[in-house]
OpenMM code with the backbone's topology and positions (N, CA, C; nanometers):
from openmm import Vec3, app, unit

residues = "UNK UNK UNK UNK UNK UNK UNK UNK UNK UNK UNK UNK UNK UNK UNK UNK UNK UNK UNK UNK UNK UNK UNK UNK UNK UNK UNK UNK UNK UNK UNK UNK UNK UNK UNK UNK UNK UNK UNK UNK UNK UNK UNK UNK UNK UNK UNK UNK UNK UNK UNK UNK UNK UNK UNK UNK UNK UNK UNK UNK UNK UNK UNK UNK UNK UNK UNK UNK UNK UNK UNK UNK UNK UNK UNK UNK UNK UNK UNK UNK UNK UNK UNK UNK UNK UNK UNK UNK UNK UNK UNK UNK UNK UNK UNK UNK UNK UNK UNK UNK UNK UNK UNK UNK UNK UNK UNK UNK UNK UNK UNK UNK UNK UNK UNK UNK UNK UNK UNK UNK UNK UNK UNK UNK UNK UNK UNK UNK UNK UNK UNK UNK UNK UNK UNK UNK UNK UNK UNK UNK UNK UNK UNK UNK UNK UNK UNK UNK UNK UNK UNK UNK UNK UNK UNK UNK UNK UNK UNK UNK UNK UNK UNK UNK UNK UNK UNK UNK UNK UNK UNK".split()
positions = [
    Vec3(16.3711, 14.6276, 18.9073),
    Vec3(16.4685, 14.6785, 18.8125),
    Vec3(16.4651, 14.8313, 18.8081),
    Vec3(16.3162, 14.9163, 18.8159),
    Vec3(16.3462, 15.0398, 18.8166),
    Vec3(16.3788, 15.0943, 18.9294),
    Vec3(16.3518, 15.0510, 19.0499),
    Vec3(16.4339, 15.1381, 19.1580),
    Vec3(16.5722, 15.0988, 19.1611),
    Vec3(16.6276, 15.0016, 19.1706),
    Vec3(16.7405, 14.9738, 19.1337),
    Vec3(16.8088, 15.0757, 19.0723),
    Vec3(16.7676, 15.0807, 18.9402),
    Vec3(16.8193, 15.2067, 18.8325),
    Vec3(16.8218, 15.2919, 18.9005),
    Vec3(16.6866, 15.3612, 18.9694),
    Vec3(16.6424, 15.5066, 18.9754),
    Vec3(16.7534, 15.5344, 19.1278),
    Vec3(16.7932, 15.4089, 19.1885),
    Vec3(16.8614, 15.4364, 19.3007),
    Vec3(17.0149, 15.4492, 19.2838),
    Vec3(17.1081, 15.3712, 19.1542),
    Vec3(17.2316, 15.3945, 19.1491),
    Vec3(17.2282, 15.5554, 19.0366),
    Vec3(17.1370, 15.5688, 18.9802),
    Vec3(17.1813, 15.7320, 18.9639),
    Vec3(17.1501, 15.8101, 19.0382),
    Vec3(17.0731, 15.7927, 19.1554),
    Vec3(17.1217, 15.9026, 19.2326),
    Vec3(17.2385, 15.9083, 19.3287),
    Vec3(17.2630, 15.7579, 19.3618),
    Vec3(17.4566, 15.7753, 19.4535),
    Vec3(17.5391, 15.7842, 19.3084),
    Vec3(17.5115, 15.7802, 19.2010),
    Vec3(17.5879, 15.8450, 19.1187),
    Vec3(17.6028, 15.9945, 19.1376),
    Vec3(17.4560, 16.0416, 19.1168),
    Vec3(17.4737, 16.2132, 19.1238),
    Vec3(17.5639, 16.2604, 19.2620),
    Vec3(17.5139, 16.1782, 19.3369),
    Vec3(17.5612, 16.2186, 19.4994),
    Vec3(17.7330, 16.1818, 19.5162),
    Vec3(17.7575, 16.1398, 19.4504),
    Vec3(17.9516, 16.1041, 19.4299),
    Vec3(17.9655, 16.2342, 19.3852),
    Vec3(17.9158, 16.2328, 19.2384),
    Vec3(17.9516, 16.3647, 19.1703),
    Vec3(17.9091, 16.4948, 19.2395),
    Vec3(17.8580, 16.4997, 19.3047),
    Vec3(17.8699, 16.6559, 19.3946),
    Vec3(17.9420, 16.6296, 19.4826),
    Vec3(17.9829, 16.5194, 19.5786),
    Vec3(18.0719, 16.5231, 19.6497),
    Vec3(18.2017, 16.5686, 19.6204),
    Vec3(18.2253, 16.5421, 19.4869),
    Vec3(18.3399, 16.5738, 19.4312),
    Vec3(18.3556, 16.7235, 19.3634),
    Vec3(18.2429, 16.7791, 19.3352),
    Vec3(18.2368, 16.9046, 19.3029),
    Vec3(18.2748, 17.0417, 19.4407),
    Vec3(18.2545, 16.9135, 19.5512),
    Vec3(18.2339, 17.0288, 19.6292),
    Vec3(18.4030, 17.0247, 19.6820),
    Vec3(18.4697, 16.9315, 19.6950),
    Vec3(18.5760, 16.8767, 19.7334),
    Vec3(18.6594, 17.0117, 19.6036),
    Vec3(18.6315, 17.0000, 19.5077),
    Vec3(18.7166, 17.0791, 19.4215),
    Vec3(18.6946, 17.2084, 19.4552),
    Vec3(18.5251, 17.2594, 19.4572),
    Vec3(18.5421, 17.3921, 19.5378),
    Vec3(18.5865, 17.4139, 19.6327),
    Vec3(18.6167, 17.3135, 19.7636),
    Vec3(18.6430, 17.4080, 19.8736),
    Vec3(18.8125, 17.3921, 19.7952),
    Vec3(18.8731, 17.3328, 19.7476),
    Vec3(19.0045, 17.3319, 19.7229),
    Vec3(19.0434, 17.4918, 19.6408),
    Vec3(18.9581, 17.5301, 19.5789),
    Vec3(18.9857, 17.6797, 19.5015),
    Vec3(18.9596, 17.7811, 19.5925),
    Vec3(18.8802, 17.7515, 19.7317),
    Vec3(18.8504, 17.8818, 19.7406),
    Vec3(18.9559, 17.9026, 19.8975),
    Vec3(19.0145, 17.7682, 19.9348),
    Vec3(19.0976, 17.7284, 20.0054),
    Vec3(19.2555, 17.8453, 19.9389),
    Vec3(19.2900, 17.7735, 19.7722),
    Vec3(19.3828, 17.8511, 19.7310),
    Vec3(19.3379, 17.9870, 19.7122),
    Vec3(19.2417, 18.0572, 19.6681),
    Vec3(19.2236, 18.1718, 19.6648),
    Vec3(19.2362, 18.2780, 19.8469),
    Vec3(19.1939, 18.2034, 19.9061),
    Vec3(19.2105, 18.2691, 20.1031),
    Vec3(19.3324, 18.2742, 20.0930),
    Vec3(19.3987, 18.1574, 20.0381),
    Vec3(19.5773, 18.0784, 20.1066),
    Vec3(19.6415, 18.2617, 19.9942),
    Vec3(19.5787, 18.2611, 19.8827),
    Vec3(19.6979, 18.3685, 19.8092),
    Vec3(19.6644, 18.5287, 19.8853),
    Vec3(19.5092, 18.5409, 19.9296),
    Vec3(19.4784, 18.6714, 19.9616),
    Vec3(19.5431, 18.6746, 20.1047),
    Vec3(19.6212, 18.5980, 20.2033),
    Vec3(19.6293, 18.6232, 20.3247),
    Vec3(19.7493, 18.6166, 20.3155),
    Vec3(19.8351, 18.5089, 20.2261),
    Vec3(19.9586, 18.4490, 20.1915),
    Vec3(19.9673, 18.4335, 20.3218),
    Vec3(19.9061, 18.2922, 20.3320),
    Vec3(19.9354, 18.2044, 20.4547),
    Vec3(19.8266, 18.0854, 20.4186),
    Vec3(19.8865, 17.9952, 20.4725),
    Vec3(19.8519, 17.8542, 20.4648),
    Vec3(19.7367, 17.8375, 20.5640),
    Vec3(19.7818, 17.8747, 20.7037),
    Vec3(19.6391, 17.8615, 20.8234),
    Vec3(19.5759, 17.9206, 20.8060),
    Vec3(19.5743, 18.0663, 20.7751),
    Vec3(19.4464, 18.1446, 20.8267),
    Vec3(19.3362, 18.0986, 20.7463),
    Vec3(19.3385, 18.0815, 20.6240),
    Vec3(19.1755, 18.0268, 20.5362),
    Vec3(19.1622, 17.8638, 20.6064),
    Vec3(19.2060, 17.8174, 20.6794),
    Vec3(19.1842, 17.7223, 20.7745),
    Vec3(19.0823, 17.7451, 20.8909),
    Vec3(19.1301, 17.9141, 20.9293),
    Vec3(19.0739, 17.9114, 21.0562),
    Vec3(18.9503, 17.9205, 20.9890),
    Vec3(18.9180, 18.0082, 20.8675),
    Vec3(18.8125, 18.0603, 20.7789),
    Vec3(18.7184, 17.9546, 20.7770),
    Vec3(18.7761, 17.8490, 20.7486),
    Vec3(18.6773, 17.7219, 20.6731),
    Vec3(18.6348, 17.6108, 20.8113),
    Vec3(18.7006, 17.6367, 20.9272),
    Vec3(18.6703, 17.5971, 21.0534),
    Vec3(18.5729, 17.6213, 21.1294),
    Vec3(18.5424, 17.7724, 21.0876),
    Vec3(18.4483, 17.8957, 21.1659),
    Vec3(18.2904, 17.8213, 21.0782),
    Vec3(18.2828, 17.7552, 20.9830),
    Vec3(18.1713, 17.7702, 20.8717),
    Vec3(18.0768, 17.6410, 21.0187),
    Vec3(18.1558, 17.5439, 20.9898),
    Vec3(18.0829, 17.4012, 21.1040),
    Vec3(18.0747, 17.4221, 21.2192),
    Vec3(18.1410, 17.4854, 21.2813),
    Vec3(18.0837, 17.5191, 21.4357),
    Vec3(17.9785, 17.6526, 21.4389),
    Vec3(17.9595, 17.6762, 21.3524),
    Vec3(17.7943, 17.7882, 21.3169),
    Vec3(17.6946, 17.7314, 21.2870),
    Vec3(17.7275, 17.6110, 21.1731),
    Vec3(17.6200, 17.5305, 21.1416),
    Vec3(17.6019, 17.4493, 21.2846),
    Vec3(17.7114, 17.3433, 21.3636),
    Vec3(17.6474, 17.3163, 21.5433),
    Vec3(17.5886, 17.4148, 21.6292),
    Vec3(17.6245, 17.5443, 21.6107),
    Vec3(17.5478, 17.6349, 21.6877),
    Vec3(17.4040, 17.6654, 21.6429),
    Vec3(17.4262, 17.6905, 21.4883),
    Vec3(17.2411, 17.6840, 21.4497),
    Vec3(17.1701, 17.5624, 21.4776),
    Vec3(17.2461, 17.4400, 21.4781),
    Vec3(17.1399, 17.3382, 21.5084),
    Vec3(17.0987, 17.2971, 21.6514),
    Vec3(17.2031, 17.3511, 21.7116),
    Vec3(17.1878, 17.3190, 21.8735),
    Vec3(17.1220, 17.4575, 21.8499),
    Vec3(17.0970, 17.5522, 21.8340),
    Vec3(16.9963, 17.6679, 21.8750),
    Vec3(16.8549, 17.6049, 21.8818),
    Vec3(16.8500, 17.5333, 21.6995),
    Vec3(16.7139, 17.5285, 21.6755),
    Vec3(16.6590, 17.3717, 21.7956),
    Vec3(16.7328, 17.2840, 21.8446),
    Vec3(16.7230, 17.2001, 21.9203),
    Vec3(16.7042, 17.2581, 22.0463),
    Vec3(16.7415, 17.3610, 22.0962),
    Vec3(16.7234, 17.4529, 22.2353),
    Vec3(16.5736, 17.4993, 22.2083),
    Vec3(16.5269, 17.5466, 22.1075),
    Vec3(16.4161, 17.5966, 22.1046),
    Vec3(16.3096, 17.5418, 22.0890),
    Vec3(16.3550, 17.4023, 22.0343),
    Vec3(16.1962, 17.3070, 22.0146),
    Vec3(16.1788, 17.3188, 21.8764),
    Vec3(16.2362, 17.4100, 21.7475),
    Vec3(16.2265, 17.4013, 21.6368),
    Vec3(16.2967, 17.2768, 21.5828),
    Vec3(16.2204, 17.2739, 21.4503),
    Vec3(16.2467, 17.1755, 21.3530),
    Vec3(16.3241, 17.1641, 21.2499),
    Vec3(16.3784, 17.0855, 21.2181),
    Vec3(16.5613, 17.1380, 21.0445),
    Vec3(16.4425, 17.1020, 20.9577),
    Vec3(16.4180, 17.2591, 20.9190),
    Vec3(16.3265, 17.2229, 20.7779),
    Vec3(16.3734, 17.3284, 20.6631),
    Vec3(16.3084, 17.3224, 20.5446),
    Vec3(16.3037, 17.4332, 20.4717),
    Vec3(16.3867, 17.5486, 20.5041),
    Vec3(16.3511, 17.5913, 20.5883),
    Vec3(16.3534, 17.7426, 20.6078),
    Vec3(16.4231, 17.7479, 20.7191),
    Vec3(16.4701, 17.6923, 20.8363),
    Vec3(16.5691, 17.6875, 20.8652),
    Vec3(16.6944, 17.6238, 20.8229),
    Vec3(16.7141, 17.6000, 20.6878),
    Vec3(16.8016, 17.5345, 20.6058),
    Vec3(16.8970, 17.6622, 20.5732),
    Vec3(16.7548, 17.7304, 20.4662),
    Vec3(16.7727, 17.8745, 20.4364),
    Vec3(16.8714, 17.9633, 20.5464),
    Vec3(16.7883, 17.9393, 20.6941),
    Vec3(16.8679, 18.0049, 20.7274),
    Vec3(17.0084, 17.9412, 20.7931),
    Vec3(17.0176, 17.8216, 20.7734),
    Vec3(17.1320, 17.7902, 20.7854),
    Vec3(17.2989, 17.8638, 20.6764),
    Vec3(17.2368, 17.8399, 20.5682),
    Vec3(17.2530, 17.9026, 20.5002),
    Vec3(17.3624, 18.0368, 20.4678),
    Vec3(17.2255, 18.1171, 20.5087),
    Vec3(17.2628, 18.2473, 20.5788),
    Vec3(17.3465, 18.2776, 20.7125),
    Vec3(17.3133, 18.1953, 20.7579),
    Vec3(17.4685, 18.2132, 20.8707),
    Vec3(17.6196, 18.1431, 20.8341),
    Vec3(17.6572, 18.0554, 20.7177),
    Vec3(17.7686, 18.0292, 20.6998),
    Vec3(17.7802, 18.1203, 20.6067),
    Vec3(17.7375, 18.2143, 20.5266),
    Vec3(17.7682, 18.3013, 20.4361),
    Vec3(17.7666, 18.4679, 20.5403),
    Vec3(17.7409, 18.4319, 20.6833),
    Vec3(17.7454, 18.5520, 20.7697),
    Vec3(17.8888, 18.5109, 20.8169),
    Vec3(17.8991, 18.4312, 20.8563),
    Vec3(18.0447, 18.3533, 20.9511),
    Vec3(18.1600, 18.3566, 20.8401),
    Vec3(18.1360, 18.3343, 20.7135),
    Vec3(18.2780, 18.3643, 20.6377),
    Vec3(18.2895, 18.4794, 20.6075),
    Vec3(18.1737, 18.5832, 20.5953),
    Vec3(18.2625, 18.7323, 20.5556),
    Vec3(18.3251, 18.7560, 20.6915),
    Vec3(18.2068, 18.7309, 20.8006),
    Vec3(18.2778, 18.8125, 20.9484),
    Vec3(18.4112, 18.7437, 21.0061),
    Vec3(18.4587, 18.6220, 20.9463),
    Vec3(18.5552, 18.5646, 20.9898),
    Vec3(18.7012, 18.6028, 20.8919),
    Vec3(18.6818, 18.6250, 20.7478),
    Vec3(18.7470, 18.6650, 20.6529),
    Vec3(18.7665, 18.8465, 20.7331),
    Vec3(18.6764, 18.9057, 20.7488),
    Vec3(18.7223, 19.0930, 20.7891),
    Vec3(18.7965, 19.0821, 20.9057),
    Vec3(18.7848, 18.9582, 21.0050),
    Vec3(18.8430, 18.9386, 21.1568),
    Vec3(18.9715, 18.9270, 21.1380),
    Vec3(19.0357, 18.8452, 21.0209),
    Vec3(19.1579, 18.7792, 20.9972),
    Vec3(19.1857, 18.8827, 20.9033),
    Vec3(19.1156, 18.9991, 20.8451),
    Vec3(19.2279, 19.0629, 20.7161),
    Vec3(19.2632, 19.1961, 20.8893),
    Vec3(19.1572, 19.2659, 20.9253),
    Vec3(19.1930, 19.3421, 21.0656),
    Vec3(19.2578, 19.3026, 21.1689),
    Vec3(19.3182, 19.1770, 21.1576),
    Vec3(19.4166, 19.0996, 21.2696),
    Vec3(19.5403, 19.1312, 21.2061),
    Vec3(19.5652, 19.1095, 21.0328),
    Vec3(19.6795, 19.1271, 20.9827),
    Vec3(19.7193, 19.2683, 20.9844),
    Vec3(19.5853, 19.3290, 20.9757),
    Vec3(19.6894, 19.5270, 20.9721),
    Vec3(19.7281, 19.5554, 21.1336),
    Vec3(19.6100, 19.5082, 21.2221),
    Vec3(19.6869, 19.5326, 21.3293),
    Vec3(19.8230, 19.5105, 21.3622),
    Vec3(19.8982, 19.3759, 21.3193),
    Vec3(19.9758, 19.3261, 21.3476),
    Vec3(20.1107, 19.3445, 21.2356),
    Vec3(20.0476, 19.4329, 21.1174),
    Vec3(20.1433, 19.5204, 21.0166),
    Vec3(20.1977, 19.6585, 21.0988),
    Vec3(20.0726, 19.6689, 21.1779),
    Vec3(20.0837, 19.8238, 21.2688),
    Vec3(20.1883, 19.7546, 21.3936),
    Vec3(20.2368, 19.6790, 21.3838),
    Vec3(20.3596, 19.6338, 21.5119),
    Vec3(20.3022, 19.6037, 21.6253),
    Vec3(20.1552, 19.5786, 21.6465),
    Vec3(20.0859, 19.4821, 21.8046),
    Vec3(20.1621, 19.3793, 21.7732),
    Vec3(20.1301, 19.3109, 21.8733),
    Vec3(20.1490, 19.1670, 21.8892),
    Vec3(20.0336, 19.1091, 21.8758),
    Vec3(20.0536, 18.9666, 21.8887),
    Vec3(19.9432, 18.8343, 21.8279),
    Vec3(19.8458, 18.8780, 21.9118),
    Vec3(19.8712, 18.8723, 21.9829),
    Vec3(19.7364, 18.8411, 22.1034),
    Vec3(19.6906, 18.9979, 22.1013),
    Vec3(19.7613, 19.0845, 22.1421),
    Vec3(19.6426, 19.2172, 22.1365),
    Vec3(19.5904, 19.2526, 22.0328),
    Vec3(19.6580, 19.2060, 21.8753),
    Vec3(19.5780, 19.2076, 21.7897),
    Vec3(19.4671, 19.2041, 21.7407),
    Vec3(19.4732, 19.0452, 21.7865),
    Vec3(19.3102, 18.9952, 21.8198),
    Vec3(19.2016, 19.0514, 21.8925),
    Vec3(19.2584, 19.0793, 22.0391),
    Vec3(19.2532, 19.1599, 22.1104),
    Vec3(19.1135, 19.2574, 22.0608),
    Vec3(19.1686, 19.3822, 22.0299),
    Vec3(19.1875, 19.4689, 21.9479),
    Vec3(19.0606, 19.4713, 21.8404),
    Vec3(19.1330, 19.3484, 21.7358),
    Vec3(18.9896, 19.3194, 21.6334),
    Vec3(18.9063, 19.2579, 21.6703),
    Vec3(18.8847, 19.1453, 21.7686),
    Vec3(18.7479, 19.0843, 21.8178),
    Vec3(18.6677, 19.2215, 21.8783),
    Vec3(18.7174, 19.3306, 21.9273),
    Vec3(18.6398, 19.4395, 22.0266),
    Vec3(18.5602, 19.5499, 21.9124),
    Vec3(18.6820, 19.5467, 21.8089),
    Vec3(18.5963, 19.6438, 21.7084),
    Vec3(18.4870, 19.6488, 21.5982),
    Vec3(18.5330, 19.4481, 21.5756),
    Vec3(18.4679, 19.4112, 21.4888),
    Vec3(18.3114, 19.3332, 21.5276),
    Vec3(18.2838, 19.3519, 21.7018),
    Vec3(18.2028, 19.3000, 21.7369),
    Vec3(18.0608, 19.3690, 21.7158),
    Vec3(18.0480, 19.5295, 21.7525),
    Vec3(17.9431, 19.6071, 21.7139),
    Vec3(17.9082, 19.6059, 21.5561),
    Vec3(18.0152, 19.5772, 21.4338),
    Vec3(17.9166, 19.5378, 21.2660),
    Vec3(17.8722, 19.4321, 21.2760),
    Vec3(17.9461, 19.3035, 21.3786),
    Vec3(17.8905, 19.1532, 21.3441),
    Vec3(17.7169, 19.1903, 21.4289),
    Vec3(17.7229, 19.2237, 21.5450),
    Vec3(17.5954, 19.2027, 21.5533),
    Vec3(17.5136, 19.2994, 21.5179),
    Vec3(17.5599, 19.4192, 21.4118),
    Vec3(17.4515, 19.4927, 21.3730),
    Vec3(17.3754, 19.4217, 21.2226),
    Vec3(17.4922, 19.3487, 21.2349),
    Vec3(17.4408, 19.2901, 21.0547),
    Vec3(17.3336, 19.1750, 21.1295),
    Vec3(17.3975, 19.1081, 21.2375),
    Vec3(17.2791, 18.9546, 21.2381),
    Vec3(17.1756, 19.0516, 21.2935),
    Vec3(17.1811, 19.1113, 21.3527),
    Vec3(17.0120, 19.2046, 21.3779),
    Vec3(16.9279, 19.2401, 21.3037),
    Vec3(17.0116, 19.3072, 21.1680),
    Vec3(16.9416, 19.4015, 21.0522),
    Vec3(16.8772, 19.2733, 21.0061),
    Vec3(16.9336, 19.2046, 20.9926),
    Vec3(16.9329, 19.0581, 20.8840),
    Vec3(16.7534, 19.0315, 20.9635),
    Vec3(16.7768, 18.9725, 21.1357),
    Vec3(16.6666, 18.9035, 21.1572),
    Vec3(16.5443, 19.0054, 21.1615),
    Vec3(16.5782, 19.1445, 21.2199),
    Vec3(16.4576, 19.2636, 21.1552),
    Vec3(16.4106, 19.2784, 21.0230),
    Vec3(16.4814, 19.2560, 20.9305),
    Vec3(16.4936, 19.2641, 20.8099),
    Vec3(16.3901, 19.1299, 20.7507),
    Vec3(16.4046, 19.0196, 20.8287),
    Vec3(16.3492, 18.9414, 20.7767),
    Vec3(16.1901, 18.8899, 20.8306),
    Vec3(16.2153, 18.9476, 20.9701),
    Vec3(16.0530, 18.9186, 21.0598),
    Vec3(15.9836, 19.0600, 20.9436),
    Vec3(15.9857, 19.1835, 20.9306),
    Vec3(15.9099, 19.2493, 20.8649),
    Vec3(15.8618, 19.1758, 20.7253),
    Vec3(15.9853, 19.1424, 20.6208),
    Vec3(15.9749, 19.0549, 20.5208),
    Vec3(15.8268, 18.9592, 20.5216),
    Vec3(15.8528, 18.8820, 20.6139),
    Vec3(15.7522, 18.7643, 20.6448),
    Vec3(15.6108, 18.7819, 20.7457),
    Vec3(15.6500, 18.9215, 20.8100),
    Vec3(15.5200, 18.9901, 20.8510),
    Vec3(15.4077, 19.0388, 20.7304),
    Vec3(15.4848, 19.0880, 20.6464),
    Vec3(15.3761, 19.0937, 20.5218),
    Vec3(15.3447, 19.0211, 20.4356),
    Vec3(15.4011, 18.8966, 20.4660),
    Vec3(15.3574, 18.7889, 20.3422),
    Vec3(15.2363, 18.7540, 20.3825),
    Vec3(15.2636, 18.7075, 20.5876),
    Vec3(15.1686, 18.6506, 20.6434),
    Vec3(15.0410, 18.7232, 20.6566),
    Vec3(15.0726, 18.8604, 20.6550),
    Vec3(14.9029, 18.8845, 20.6343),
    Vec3(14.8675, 18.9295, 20.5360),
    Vec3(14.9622, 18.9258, 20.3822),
    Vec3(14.9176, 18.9024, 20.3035),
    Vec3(14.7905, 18.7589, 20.2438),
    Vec3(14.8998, 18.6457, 20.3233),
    Vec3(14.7794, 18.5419, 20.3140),
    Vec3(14.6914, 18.5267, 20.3745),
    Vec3(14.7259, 18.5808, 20.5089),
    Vec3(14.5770, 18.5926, 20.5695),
    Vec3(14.4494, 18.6546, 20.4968),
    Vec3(14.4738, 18.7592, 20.4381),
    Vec3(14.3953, 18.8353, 20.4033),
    Vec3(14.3196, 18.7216, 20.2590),
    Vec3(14.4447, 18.6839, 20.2067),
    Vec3(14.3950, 18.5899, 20.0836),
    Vec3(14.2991, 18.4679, 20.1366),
    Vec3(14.3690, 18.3957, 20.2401),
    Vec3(14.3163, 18.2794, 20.2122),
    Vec3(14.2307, 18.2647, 20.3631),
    Vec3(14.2312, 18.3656, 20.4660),
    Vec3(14.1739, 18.3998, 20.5996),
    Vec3(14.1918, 18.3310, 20.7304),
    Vec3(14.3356, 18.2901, 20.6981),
    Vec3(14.4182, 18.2020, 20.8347),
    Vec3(14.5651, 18.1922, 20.7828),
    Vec3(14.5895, 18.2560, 20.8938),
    Vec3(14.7885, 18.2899, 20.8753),
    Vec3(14.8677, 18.1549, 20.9799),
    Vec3(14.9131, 18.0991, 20.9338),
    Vec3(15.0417, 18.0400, 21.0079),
    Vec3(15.1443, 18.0423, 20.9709),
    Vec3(15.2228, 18.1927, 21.0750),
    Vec3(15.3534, 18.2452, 20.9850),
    Vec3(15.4299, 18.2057, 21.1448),
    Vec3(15.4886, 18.1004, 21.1693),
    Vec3(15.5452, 18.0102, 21.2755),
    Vec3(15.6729, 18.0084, 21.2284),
    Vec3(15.6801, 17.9175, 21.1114),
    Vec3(15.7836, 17.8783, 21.0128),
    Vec3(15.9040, 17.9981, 20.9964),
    Vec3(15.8985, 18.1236, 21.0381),
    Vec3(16.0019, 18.2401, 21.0200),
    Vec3(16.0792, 18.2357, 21.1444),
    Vec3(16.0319, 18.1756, 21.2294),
    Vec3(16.1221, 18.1690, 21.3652),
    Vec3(16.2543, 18.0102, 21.3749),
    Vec3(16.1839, 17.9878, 21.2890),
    Vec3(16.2762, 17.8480, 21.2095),
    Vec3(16.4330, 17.9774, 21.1717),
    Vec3(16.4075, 18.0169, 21.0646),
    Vec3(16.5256, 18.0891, 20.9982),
    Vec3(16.5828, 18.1871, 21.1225),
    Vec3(16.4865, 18.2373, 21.1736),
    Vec3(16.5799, 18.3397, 21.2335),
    Vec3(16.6529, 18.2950, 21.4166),
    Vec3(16.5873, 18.2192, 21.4396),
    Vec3(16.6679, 18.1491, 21.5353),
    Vec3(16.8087, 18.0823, 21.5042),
    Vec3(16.7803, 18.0260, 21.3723),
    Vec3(16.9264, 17.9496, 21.3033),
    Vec3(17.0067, 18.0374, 21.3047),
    Vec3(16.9925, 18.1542, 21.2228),
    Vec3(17.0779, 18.2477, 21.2147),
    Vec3(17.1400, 18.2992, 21.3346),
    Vec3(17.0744, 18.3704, 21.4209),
    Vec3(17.1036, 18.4747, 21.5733),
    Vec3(17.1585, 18.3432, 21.6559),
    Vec3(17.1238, 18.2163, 21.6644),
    Vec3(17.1910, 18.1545, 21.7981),
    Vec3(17.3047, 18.1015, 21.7127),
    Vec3(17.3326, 18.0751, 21.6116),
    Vec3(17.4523, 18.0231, 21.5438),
    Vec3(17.5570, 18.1224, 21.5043),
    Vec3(17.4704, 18.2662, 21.4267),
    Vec3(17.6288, 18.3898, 21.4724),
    Vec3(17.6489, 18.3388, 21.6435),
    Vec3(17.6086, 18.3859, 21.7029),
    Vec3(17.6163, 18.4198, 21.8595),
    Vec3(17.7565, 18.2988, 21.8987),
    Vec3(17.7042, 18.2008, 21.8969),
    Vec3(17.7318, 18.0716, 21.8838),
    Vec3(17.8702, 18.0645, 21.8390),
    Vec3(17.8747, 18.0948, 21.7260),
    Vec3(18.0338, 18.0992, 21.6083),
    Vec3(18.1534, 18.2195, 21.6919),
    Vec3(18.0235, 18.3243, 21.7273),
    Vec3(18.1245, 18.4188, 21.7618),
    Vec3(18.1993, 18.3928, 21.9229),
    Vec3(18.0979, 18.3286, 21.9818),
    Vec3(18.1516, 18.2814, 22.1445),
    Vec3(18.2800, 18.1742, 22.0863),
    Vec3(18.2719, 18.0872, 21.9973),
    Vec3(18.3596, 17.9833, 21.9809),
    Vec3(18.5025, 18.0745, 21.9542),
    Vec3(18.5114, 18.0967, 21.8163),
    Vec3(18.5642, 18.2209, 21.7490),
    Vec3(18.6530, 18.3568, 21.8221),
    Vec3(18.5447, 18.3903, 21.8041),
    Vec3(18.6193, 18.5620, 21.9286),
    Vec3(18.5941, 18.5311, 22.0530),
] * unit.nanometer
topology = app.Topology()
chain = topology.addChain("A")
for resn in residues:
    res = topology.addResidue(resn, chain)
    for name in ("N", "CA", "C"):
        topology.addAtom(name, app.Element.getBySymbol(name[0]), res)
């Protein structure tokens, strides 16, 4: 009787976020659809998010890593990298193409310019984060006198082969 219980409230809870999330992507769907005033482009936006998350997981599967914790995290972190860089790709496609290019050199154009911030940010990000976790780890070393700081190559592989990944699909 108690797992029973303890098991229909949680596909209870699990409906109810399904549905929470179903309503968010629907607002943030209309909010892209009013900032672009267009129907596709927050399409292409919300397209770009799952083929980053297949690229982080086929990264971390190329490498012999494991979907844990911390490459979750950094899963994470690369769909919140893939929607700004995919949102600045599509607002710099529209001025190009306010400036009188055409479709295609547009793109053109913004995939070439916008390629040196995308990979300065996933760089800063994974430098940013091996130092981060360089000092934790010998912080604990020092505490507890054996470091196994392994677990950071989890996150930052997710991240770097899944931008990479998004952006080969993408641009």
């Amino acid at each position: 009787m108690g797992c029973e219980s303890n098991l229909r409230h949680w596909i209870i809870l699990i409906f109810f976020s399904m549905k929470i999330k179903h309503f968010h992507r629907s607002w943030v769907y209309m909010g892209l659809s009013s900032q672009f005033n267009s129907f596709i482009q927050p399409l292409i936006i919300m397209i770009a998010q799952p083929l980053a998350i297949i690229g982080g997981v086929a990264g971390l599967w190329l490498t012999g890593h494991s979907l844990n914790i911390y490459s979750m995290i950094g899963l994470v972190l690369l769909v919140g990298l893939v929607a700004k860089n995919s949102i600045l790709l599509i607002d710099l496609t529209n001025q190009l193409r306010a400036q009188g290019e055409s479709i295609q050199d547009a793109l053109l154009n913004a995939c070439s310019i916008r390629m040196r911030p995308v990979l300065m940010t996933s760089l800063t990000i994974s430098g940013f984060t091996s130092c981060c976790i360089w000092y934790w780890c010998r912080f604990r070393y020092e505490w507890a006198s054996g470091c196994c700081c392994h677990w950071w190559n989890d996150n930052i592989n997710t991240a770097d082969i899944g931008c990479c990944s998004c952006r080969l699909f993408i641009g």
